[in-house]
N, C-alpha and C positions, 0 to 999 in steps of 0.2 A: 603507538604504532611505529612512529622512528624509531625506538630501539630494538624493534622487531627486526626491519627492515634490515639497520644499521648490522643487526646480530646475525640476520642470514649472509646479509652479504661478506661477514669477515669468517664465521665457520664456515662457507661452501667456495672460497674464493672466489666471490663474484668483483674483486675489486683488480681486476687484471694485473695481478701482479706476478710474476715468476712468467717470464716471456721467454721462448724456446730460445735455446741458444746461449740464454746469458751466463754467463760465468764471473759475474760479479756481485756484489750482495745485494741481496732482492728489495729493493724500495718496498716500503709497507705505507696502510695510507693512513691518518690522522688519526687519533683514536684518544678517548678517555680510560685511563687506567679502570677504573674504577667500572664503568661499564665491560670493558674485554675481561677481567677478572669472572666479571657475572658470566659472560656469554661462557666462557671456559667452562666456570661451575654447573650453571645449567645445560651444557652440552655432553655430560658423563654423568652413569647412574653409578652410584654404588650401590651395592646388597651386602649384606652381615650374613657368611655363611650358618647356618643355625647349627645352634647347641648341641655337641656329641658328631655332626659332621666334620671330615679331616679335610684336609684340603685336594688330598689325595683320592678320598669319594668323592667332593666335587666336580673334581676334572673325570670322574670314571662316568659319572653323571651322567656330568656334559657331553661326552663322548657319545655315548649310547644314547640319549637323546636324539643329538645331532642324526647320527646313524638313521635310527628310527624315521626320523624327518629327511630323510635324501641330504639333508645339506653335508657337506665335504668338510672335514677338517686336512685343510689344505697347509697350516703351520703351526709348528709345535717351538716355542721356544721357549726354555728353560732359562729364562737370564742369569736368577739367582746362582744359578749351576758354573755361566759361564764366568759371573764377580769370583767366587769359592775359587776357582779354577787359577783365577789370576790372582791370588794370595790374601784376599780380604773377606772378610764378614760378610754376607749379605741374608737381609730377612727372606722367606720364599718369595718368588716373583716367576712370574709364569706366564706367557702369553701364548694363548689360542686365538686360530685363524678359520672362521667357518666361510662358505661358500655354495653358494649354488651358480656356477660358470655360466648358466644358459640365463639367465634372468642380469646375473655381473654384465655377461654381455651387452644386455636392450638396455640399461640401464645406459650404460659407458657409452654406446649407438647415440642416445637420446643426447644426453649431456656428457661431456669425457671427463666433468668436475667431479663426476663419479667415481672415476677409479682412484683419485686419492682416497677413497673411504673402504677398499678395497684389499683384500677381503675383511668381512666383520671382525673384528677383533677383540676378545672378550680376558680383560688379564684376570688371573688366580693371584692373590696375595695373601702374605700374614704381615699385622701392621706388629709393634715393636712389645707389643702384649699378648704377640699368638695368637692374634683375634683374625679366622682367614673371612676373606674379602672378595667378590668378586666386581669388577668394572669393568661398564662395557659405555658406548657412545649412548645419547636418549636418543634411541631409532624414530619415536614419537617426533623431536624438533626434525629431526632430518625430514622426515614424511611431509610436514606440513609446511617445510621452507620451502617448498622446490616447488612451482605448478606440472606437474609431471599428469602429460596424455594422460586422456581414459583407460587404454592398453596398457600403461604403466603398473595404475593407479593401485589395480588388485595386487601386483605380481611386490613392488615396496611395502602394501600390507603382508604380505606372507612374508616376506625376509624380515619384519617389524617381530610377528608372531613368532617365527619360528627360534630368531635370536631369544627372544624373551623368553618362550618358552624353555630353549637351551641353558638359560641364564637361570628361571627358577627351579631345574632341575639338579643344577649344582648348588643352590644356596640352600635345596632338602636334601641332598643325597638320595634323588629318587633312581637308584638302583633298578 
């Protein structure tokens, strides 16, 4: 149960750190390597785009999905585009930004530890074998770290749903 605790409290910054104002470098609090490694790992899912899907259906996917689902794709960032751009190699890499503002809102209302996690962020990748990839946060740890109102409660299951469902609509290419 302590490295429950210890893991919510350093993925949701419950350890007051980054205090307004400061422009010096941010004290961090105590930690085992070994334990924040994990909390990192188990804080991102990866998924294996499947077999015969491009990366490029993926993201068409995702997009219509999202659509479907009201949720907003609010950022499009091609990284991979912007490495190429400045004279170097890079594998595809991709980040998509979904949103639903009106729920962003209560949430951020509720607790403002919220909008670092703002908006959802779901990357497109090919690892070094062309093998594309998609990663996003596990919306499940986030849901259950936080005691969030009964009024919440529904509204973090729907953005839990709806990301995942966004997310296995690009690892099928459901068109």
């Amino acid at each position: 149960m302590r490295k429950i605790i210890i893991s919510a409290a350093l993925i949701f910054g419950l350890s007051g750190v980054g205090q307004a104002g400061s422009k010096t470098e941010i004290a961090t609090p105590a930690f085992d390597k070994a334990i924040a490694q994990q909390m990192i790992s188990n804080s991102i899912q990866r998924f294996e785009i499947s077999e015969g899907v491009s990366v490029d259906d993926a993201i068409a996917s995702m997009q219509l999905r999202a659509n479907m689902l009201n949720f907003k794709l609010v950022a499009d960032l091609p990284l991979s585009e912007q490495v190429k751009s400045m004279g170097q190699d890079a594998n595809y890499m991709r980040i998509l930004a979904f949103c639903d503002a009106v729920i962003a809102k209560q949430m951020v209302e509720f607790d403002i530890i919220f909008a670092g996690f703002l908006p959802c962020r779901v990357a497109v990748l090919e690892d070094s074998n062309g093998k594309g990839w998609i990663v996003t946060m596990n919306m499940d740890m986030m849901l259950h770290a936080v005691d969030l109102p009964e009024n919440l409660q529904p509204l973090a299951k729907q953005v839990r749903d709806t990301i995942y469902s966004i997310v296995d609509a690009g690892v099928n290419g459901d068109l």
